[in-house]
C-alpha positions as CSV (number, residue, x, y, z in Angstrom):
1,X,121.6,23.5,109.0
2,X,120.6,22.4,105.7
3,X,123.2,22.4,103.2
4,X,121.1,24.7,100.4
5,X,121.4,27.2,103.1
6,X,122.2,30.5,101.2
7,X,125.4,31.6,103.1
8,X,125.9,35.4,104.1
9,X,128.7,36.5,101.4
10,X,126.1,35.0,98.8
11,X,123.6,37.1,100.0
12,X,125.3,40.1,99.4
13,X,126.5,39.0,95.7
14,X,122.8,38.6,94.8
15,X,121.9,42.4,96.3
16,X,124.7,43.6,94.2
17,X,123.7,41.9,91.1
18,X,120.3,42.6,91.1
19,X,121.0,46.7,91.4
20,X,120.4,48.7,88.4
21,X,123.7,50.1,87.2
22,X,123.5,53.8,88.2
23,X,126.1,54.9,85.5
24,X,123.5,56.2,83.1
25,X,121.9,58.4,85.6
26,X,125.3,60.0,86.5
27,X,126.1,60.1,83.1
28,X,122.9,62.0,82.4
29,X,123.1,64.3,85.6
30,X,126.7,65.0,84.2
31,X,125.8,65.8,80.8
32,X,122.9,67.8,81.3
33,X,124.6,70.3,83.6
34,X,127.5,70.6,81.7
35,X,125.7,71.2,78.4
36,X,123.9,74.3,79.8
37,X,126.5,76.0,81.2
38,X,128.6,74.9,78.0
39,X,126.2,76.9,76.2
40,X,127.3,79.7,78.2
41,X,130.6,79.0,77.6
42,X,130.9,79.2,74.1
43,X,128.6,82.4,74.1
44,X,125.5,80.9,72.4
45,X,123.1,82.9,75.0
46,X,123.6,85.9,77.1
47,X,125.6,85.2,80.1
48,X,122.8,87.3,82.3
49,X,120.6,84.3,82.2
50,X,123.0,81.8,83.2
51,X,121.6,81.3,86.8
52,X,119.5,78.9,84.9
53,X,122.8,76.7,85.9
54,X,122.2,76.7,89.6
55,X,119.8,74.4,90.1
56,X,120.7,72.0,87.4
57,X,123.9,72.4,89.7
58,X,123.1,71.3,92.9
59,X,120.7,68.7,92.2
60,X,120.8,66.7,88.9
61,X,125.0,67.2,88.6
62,X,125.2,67.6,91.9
63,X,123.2,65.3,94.2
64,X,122.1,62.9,91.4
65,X,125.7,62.4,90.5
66,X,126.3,62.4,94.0
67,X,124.0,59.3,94.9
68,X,125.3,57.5,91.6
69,X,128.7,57.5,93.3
70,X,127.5,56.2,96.3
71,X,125.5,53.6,94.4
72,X,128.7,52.6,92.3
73,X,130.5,52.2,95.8
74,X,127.7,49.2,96.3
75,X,128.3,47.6,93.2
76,X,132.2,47.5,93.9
77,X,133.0,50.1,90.4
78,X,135.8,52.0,91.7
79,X,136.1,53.9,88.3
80,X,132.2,54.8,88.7
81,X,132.2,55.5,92.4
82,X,134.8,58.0,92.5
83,X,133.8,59.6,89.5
84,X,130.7,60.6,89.5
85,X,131.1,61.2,93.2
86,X,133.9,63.9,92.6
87,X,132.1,65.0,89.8
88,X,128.9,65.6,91.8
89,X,130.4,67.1,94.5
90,X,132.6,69.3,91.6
91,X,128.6,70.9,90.5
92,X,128.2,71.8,94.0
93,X,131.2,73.6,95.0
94,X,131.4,75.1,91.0
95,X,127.4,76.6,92.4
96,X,128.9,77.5,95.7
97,X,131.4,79.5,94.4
98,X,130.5,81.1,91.4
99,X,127.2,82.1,92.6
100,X,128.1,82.8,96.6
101,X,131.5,83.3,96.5
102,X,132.3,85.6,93.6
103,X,129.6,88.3,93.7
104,X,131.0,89.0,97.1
105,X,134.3,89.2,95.5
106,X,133.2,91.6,92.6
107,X,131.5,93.4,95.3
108,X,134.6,93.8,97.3
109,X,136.3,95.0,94.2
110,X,139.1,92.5,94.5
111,X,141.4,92.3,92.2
112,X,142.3,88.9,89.3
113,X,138.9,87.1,90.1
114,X,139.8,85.1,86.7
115,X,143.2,83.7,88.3
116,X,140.8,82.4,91.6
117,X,138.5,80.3,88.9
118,X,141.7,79.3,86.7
119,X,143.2,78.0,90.0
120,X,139.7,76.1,90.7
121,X,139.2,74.2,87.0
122,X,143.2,73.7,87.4
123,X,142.7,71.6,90.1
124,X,139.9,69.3,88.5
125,X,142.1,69.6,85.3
126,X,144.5,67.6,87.3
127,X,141.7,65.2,89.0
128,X,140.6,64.3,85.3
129,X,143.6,63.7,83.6
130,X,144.2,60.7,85.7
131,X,140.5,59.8,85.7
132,X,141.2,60.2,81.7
133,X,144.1,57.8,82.0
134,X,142.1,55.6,83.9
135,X,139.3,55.8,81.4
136,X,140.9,53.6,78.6
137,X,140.5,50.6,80.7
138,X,136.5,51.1,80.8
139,X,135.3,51.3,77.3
140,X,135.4,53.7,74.4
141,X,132.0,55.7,75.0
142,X,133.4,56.1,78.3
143,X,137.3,56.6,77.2
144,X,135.8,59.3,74.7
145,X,134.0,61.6,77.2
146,X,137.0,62.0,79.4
147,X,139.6,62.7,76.7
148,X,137.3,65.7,75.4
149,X,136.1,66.6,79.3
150,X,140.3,67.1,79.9
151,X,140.7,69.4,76.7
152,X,137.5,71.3,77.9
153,X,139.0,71.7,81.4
154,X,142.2,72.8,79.9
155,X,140.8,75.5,77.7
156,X,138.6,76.6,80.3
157,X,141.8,76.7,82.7
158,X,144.3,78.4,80.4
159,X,141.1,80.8,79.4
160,X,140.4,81.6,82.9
161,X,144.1,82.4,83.6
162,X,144.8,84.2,80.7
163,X,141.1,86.2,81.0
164,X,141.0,84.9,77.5
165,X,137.5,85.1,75.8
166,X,138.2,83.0,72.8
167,X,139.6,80.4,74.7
168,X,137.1,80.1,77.0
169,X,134.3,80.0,73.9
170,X,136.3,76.7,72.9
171,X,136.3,75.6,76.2
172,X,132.7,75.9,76.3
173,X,131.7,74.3,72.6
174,X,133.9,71.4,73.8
175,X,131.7,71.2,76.9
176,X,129.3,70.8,74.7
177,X,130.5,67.9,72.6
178,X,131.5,66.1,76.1
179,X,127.8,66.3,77.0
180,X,126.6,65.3,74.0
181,X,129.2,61.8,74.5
182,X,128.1,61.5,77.6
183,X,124.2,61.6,77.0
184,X,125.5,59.1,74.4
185,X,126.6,56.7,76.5
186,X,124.0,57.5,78.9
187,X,121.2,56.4,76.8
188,X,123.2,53.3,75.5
189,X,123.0,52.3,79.2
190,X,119.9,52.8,79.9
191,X,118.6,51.0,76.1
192,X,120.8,48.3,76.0
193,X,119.7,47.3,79.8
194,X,116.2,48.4,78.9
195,X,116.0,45.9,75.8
196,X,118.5,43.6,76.7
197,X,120.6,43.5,74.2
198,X,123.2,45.9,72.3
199,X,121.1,48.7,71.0
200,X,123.9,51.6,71.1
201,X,127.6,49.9,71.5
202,X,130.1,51.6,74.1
203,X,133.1,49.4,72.6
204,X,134.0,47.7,75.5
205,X,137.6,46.9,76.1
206,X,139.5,43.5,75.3
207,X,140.4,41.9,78.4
């Protein structure tokens, strides 16, 4: 065998290099969804339309985030991978629930509906204030949407719990500030890939 023969292991650190980083699209899946039903949230338009949510739900937070996670698995991100899996799969069972579960349950008459969703954001309340933690060894675009996506997940918890409208409006304008961070740091991945050089800094983190 010649000895420029390109060995197995170097073949598969060549595929991986040559993927395009599926961050931005996760981001963008992720911040998309969660501005509209943000919007919701923090009582901008009239709840009765928010259906417009479900199918921003299951396939662009959903399944795009989804397949960036998987994507992420390939290029050995473990921050990425479990991230905007969980975070896909979060959009789907949020569009299971709320709009399969809880009609049944209103139509069953049963009673503290509010304490079922409190006990549902508690548990990804939980789930991000570890990936939060995690967060500040990325970079600061990415440190930034996390540490507002856990205080929009606590408001919307505590809300939730405490069937507290006010809280829940907070909840949903900081939805809408994580979206808008996270479209942020979207487009400076796509640009700065895109152009090749640093059109919209994410502060990376000194090793």
């Amino acid at each position: 065998m010649s000895d420029t023969a390109v060995k197995p292991q170097e073949v598969v650190v060549s595929s991986v290099a040559n993927t395009a980083d599926p961050g931005p699209l996760g981001l963008a899946g992720f911040a998309l969804t969660t501005f509209c039903l943000s919007v919701f949230n923090a009582g901008i338009l009239n709840a009765d339309l928010q259906g417009v949510v479900l199918p921003l739900a299951l396939f662009y937070g959903g399944l795009g985030q989804l397949l960036a996670g998987m994507w992420e698995f390939k290029k050995n991100n473990t921050f990425g991978a479990v991230a905007f899996t969980s975070y896909g799969a979060f959009w789907m069972s949020f569009a299971g629930f709320v709009y399969l579960i809880v009609p049944k349950l209103v139509e069953a008459k049963a009673a503290n509906i509010n304490e079922a969703v409190g006990l549902f954001l508690l548990a990804w309340t939980i789930f991000t204030l570890y990936m939060t933690i995690s967060s500040f060894g990325v970079n600061g675009a990415v440190n930034a949407v996390f540490i507002v996506l856990f205080l929009t997940f606590v408001f919307l918890t505590i809300g939730n719990f405490a069937n507290n409208a006010s809280m829940i409006k907070v909840g949903g304008y900081l939805g809408i500030l994580t979206a808008l961070l996270a479209w942020y740091t979207s487009f400076a991945g796509v640009a700065n890939a895109t152009f090749g050089r640093v059109v919209a800094p994410v502060f990376p983190k000194k090793r």
